[in-house]
C-alpha positions, -999 to +999 in steps of 0.1 A: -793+510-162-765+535-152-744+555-185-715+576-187-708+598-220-673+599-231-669+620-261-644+634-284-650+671-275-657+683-312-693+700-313-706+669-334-696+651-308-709+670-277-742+678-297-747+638-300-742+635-263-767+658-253-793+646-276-784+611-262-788+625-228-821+637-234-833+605-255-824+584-222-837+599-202-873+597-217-864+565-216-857+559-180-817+555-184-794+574-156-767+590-161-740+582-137-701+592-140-692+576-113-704+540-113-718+535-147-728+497-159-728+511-201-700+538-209-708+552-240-681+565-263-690+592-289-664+601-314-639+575-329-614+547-319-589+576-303-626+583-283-633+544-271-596+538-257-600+569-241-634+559-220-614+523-215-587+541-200-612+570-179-629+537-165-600+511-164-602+507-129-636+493-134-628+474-165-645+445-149-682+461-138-691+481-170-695+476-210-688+498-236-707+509-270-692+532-297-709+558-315-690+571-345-691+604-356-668+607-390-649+576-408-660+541-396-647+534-362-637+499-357-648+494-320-677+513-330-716+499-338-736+531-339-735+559-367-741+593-353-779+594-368-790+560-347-791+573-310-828+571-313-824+534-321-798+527-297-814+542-268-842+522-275-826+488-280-808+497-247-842+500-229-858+470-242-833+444-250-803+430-234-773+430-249-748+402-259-717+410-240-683+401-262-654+402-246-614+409-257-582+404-247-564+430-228-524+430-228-512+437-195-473+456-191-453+455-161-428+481-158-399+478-133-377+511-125-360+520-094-391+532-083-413+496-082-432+480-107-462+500-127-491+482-141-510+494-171-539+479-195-537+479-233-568+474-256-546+480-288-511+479-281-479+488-264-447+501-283-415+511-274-390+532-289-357+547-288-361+589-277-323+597-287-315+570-317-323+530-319-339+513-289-312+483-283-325+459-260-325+423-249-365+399-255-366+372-234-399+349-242-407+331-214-375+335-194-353+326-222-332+346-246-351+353-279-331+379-298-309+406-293-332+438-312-318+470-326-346+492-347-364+524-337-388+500-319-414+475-309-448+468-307-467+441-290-507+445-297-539+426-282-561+410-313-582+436-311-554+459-317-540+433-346-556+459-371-537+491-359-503+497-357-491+460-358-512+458-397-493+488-407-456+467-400-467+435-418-482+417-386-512+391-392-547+403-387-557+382-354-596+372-343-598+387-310-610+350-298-580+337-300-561+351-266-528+360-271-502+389-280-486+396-313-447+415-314-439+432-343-407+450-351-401+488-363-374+490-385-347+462-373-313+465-383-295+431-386-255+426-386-236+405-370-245+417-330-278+421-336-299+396-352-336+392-353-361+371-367-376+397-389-412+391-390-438+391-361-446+365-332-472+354-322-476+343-283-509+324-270-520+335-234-498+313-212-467+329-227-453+360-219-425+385-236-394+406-213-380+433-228-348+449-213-333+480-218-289+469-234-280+502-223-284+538-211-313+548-231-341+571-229-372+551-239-406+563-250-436+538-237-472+545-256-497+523-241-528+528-263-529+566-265-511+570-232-471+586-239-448+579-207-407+584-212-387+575-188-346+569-191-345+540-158-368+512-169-350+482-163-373+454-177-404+453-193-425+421-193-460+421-214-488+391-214-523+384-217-542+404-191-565+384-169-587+410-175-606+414-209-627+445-218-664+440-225-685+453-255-723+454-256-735+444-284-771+453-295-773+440-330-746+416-349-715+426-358-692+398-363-652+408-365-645+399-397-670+424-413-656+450-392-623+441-414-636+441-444-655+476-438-627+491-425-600+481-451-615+467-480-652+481-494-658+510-472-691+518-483-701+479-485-689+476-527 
């Protein structure tokens, strides 16, 4: 089995991935940046969406495992004092492989049409005042939106920023995409529904820019701002990213650890 290492870069961090290096291979594992089947991320959530974007263009031939090194990470299965245990459930069992839904963005300047992946979300805001722009869901008019912004997320991604706007907590077996709004301002012009949509994985959601406007895109961690995006369009990726999964660790206890009994009260 070929690894890759991606970690946060704090000396926890680096320490665990050179004790992990060292554990594997005893064990027979190889290390291998550039074709890796396991890419292991070492750090927190900020730490796994990087190694999914570092490996993206492989998204389909590798799986991931998180290794957390502070606060419970919520793509993460492994505290920082099980490598031993993971190493060795790596070597002699095989893993159930869970996959999620990716969101996939399409964004059309002058310049062509960009691709990008999203684990969590996408959101888009206004750089010089309110984003004003035009949401078509599937090829017909939705709303006309004015707000500092927008924010479509994956399931996965549910918990994030979409929990922290009032957006439902999705299963990430359910394939679909969520839009959530940031601060709407409703009068007479602009008028939106006010609570988020859900979309199931047929559907998919334009976005386009009402007027001059310099626009900030985040996908994931990623920042791009550019003031010539025409159109945005966002759906379910055909895509999904893969976890491996070495011991149970159903969703809905990842919720509950992460928002309601921390330490398992």
């Amino acid at each position: 089995m070929n690894y890759v290492i991606i970690d946060r870069g704090d000396p926890l961090s680096k320490q665990l991935a050179e004790q992990f290096h060292l554990l594997a291979a005893e064990r027979g594992l190889s290390r291998n940046d550039d074709a890796p089947t396991i890419v292991i991320s070492i750090g927190g959530d900020g730490t796994l969406l990087k190694a999914f974007h570092t490996y993206v263009d492989q998204i389909t031939d590798v799986a991931f495992v998180g290794v957390h090194t502070g606060h419970l990470g919520f793509y993460a299965d492994w505290k920082a004092d099980e490598l031993e245990e993971l190493v060795r459930m790596m070597t002699d069992h095989e893993p159930r492989m869970v996959r999620y839904p990716l969101a996939e963005i399409q964004v059309e300047t002058p310049e062509g049409t960009k691709h990008y992946l999203a684990v969590n979300e996408f959101t888009l805001k206004g750089v010089d005042g309110t984003l004003v722009a035009q949401i078509n869901i599937n090829d017909e008019l939705f709303e006309m939106f004015r707000g500092d912004g927008i924010v479509i997320s994956t399931p996965s991604g549910s918990t994030a920023y979409n929990k922290s706007l009032g957006g439902a907590v999705v299963h990430p077996s359910i394939e679909s995409l969520q839009i959530a709004e940031i601060a709407s301002i409703n009068n007479r012009v602009y008028r939106t529904l006010g609570s988020s949509v859900l979309l199931p994985q047929h559907h998919h959601v334009d976005i386009m820019s009402s007027k001059d406007q310099r626009m900030l895109l985040t996908i994931d961690h990623l920042n791009i701002q550019r003031s010539d995006i025409r159109s945005i369009r966002c759906s379910v990726a055909t895509r999904k990213i893969c976890f491996a999964r070495y011991r149970p660790f159903p969703f809905w206890n990842r919720v509950r650890e992460a928002f309601l009994d921390y330490d398992g009260k």
